[in-house]
C-alpha positions, -999 to +999 in steps of 0.1 A: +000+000+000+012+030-007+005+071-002-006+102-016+000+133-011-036+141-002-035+108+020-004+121+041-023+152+044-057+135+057-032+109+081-010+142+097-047+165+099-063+138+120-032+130+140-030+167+149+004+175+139-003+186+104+031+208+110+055+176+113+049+170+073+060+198+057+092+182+044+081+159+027+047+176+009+063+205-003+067+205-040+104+220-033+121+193-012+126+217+020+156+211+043+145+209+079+174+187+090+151+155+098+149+129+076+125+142+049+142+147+018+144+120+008+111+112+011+098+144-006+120+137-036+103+102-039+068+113-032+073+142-059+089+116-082+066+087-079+037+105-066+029+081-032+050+070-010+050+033+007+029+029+039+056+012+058+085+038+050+063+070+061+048+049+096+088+048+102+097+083+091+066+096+114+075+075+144+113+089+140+101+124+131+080+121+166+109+107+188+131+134+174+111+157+182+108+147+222+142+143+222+155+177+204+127+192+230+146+175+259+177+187+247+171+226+243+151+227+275+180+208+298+210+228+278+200+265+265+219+274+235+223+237+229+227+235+190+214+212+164+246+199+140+224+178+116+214+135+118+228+107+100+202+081+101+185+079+141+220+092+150+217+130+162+242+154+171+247+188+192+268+210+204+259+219+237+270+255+253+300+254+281+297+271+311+305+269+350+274+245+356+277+220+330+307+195+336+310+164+309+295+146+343+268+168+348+255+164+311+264+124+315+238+122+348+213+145+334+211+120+298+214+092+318+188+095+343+161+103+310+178+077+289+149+056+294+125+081+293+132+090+261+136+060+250+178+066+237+191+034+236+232+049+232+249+081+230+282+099+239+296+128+247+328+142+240+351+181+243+355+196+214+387+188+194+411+217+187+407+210+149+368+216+155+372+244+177+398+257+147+374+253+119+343+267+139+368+298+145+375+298+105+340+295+098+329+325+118+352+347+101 
């Protein structure tokens, strides 16, 4: 089974987040930084999409979306540096009050509440702190 665009629509409308699909409806492919181009270029190209790989692009879509929430709430002026697959990645603000332990304890104790099954977190590198520095300028 697969799609429409008027289907995706009608599913998003009556789950009450007709927002989340913008991605992949537009008839520009739109970059949000979450998994939907792809998907826009093959519902523009083929003109459905199949059931089973928009259920899994929605039920990531949603779990990002609890987790980027998590993420700028418990560190403000927490960044978003793009996803490759269901692998995300920040970069998170230092400051006096948030030690490498600190962020550790606070992911760890809503690990299972956001249902992250692994992550890390690492200092910046000098070479990344080099080419942010390059990149500003």
């Amino acid at each position: 089974m697969s799609l429409t665009r008027d289907m995706i629509i009608l599913i998003a409308r009556n789950f009450g987040n007709e927002d989340s699909i913008q991605t992949i409806i537009s008839s520009k492919p739109i970059s949000d930084g979450v998994f939907g181009e792809q998907l826009a270029e093959q519902l523009i190209r083929d003109g459905s999409l199949p059931l089973r790989i928009f259920c899994e692009w929605w039920l990531a879509k949603q779990k990002f979306n609890v987790i980027d929430s998590f993420i700028l709430a418990s560190f403000p002026g927490a960044i978003f540096n793009g996803c490759n697959g269901l692998s995300v990645k920040y970069q998170l603000p230092y400051g006096e009050d948030s030690s490498l332990a600190d962020i550790f304890g606070h992911l760890e104790n809503n690990r299972k509440k956001l249902g992250i099954e692994d992550y890390s977190i690492s200092q910046a590198t000098l070479e990344t702190i080099f080419n942010d520095f390059a990149t500003a300028e």
